[in-house]
ChimeraX commands (.cxc) that place a marker at each C-alpha (Angstrom):
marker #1 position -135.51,-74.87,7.18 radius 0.5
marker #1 position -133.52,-75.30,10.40 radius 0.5
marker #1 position -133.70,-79.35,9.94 radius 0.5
marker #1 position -133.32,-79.06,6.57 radius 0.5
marker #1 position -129.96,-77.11,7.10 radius 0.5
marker #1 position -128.52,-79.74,9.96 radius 0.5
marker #1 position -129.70,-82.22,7.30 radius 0.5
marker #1 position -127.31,-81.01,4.69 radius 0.5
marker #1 position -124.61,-80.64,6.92 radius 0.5
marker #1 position -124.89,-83.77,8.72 radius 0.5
marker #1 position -124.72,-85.36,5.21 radius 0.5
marker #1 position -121.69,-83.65,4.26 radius 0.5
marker #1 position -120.32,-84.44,7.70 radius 0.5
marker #1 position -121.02,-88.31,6.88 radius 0.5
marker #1 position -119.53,-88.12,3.44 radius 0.5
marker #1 position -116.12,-86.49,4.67 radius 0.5
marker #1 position -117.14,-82.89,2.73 radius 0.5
marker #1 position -116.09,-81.17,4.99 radius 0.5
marker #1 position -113.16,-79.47,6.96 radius 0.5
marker #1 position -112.06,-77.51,10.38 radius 0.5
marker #1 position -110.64,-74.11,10.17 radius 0.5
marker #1 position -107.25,-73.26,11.82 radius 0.5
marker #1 position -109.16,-71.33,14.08 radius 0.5
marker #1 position -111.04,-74.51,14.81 radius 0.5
marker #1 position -108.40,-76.49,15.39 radius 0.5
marker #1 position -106.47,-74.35,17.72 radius 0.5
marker #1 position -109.65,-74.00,20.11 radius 0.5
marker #1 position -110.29,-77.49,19.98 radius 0.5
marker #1 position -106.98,-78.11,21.38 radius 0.5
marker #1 position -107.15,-75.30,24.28 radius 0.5
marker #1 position -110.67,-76.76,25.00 radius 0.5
marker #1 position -109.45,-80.37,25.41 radius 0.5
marker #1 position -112.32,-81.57,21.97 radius 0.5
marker #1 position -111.80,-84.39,19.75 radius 0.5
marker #1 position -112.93,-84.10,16.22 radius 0.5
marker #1 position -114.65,-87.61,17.07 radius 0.5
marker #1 position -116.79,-85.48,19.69 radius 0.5
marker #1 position -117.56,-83.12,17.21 radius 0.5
marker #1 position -118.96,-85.65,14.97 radius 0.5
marker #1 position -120.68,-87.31,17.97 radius 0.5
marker #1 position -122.51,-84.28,18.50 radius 0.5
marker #1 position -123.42,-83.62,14.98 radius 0.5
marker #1 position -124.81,-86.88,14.82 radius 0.5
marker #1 position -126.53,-87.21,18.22 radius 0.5
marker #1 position -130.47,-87.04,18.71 radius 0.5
marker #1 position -130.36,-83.78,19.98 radius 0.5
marker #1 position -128.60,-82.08,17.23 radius 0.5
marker #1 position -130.23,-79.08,16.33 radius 0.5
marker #1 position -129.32,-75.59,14.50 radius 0.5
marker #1 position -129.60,-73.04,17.87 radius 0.5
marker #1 position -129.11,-70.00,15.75 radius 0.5
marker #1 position -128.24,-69.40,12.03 radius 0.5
marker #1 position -126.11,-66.45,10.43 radius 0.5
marker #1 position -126.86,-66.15,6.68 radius 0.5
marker #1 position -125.24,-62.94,6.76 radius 0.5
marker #1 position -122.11,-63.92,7.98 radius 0.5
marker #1 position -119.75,-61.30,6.10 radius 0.5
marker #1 position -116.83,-64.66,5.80 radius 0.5
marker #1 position -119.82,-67.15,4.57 radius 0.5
marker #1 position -123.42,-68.18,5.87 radius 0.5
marker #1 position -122.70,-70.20,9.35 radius 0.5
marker #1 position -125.08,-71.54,11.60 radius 0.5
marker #1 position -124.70,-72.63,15.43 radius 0.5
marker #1 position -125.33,-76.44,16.47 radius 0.5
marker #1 position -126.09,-77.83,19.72 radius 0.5
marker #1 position -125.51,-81.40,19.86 radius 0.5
marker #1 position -124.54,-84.26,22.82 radius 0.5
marker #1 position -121.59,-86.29,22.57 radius 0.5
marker #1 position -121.74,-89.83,23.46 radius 0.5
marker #1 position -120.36,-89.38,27.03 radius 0.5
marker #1 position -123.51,-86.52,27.18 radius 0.5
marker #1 position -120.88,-83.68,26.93 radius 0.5
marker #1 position -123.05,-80.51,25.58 radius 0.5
marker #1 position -121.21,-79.24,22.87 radius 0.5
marker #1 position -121.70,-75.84,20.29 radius 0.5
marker #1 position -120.24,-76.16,16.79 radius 0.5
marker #1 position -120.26,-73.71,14.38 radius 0.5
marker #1 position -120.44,-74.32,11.23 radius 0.5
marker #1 position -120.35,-72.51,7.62 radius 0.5
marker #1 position -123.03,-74.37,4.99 radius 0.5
marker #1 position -122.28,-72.55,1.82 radius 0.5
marker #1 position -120.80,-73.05,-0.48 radius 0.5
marker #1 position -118.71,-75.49,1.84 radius 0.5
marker #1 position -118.87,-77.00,5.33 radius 0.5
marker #1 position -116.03,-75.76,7.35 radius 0.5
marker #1 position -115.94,-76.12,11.30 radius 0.5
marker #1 position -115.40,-72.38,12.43 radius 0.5
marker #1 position -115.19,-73.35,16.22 radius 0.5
marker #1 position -116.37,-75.50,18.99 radius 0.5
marker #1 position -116.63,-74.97,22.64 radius 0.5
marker #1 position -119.14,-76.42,25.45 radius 0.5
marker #1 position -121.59,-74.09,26.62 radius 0.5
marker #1 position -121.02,-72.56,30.09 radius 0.5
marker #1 position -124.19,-73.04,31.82 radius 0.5
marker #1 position -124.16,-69.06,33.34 radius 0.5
marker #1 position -124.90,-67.69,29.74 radius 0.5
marker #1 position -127.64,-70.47,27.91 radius 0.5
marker #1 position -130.53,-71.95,29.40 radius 0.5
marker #1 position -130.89,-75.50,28.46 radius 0.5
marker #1 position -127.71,-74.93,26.27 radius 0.5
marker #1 position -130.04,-73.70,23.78 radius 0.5
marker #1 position -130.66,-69.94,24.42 radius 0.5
marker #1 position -128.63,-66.91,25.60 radius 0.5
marker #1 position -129.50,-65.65,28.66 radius 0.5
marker #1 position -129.99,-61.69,28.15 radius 0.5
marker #1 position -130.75,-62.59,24.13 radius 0.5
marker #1 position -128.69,-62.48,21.07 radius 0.5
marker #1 position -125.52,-60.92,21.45 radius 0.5
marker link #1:1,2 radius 0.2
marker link #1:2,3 radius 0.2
marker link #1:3,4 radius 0.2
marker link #1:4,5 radius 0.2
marker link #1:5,6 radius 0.2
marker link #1:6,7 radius 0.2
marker link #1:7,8 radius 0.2
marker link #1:8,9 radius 0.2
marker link #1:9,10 radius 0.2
marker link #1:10,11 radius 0.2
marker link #1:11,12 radius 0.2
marker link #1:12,13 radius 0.2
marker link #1:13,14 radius 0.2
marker link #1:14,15 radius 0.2
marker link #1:15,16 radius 0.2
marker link #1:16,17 radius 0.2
marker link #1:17,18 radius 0.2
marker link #1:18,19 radius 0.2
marker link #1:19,20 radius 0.2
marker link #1:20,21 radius 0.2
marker link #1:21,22 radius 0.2
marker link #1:22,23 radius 0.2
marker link #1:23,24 radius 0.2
marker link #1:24,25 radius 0.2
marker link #1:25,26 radius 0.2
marker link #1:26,27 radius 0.2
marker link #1:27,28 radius 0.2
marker link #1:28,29 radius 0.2
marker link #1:29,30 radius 0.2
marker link #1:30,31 radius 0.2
marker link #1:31,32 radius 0.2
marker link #1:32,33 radius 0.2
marker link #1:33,34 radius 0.2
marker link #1:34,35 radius 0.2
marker link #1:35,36 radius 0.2
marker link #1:36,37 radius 0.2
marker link #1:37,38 radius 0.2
marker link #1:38,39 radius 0.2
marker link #1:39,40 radius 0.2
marker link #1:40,41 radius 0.2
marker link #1:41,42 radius 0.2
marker link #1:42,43 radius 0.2
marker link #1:43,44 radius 0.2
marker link #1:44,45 radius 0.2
marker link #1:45,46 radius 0.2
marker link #1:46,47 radius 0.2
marker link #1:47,48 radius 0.2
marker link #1:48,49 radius 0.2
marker link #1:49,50 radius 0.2
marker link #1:50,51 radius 0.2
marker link #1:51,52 radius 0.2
marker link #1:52,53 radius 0.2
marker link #1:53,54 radius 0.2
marker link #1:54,55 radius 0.2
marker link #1:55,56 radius 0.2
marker link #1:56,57 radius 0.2
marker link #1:57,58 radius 0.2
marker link #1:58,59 radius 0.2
marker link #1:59,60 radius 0.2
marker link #1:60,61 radius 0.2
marker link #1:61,62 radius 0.2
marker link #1:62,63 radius 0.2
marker link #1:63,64 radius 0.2
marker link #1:64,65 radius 0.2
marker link #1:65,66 radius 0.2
marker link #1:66,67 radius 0.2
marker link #1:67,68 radius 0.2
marker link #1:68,69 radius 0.2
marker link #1:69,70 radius 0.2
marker link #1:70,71 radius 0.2
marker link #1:71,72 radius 0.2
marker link #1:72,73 radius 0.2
marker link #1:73,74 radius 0.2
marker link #1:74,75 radius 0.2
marker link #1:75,76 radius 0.2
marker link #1:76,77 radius 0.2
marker link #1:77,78 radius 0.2
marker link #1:78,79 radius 0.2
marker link #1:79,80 radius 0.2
marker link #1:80,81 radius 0.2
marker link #1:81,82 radius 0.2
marker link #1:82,83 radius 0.2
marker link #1:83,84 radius 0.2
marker link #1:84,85 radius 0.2
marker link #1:85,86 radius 0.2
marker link #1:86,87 radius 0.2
marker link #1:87,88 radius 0.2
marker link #1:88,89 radius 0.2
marker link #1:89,90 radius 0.2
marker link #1:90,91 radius 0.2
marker link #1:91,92 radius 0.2
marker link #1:92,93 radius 0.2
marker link #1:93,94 radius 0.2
marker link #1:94,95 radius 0.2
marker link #1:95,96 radius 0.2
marker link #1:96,97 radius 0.2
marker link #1:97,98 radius 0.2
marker link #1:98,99 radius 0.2
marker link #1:99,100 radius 0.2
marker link #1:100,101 radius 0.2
marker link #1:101,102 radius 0.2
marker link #1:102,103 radius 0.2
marker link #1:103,104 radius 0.2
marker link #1:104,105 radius 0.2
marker link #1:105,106 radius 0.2
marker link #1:106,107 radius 0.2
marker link #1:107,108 radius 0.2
view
């Protein structure tokens, strides 16, 4: 399922079906991100969905893990239905996931 979903998105991703919320944006910015690293991520090796949200009151969103090509660890969430929009992206402070991957102390 998980693949399948990163799968979809990627594609979407690839085909330019896709978009960044203001929200996004404005945290990219603060957090010093290129969209270009966002893609790199999406599209590394080690992409994979971390945690997915299909309850998500605003829209079913999922949480991505992925490197970017300078080996920058970055998070991306993402909504997958009905559209792919970039929600936010931030790297991963090292103090609350263990291999970037999983929250220390659980879910929040």
């Amino acid at each position: 399922m998980e693949k399948a979903l990163l799968e979809e998105i990627q594609a979407r991703v690839k085909s330019r079906d896709y978009y960044f919320t203001i929200h996004a944006g404005d945290r990219m910015i603060e957090r010093h991100i290129a969209v270009r690293e966002v893609e790199e991520a999406l599209f590394s090796e080690s992409a994979e969905v971390i945690e997915d949200y299909p309850e998500d009151p605003r829209s079913p969103s999922c949480l991505i893990l992925g490197m970017t090509g300078k080996g920058r660890p970055l998070h991306i969430q993402c909504t997958y239905a009905p559209s792919v929009a970039v929600i936010t992206a931030y790297e991963p402070k090292a103090e609350e996931w263990i291999d970037w991957k999983v929250r220390k102390g659980g879910k929040p």
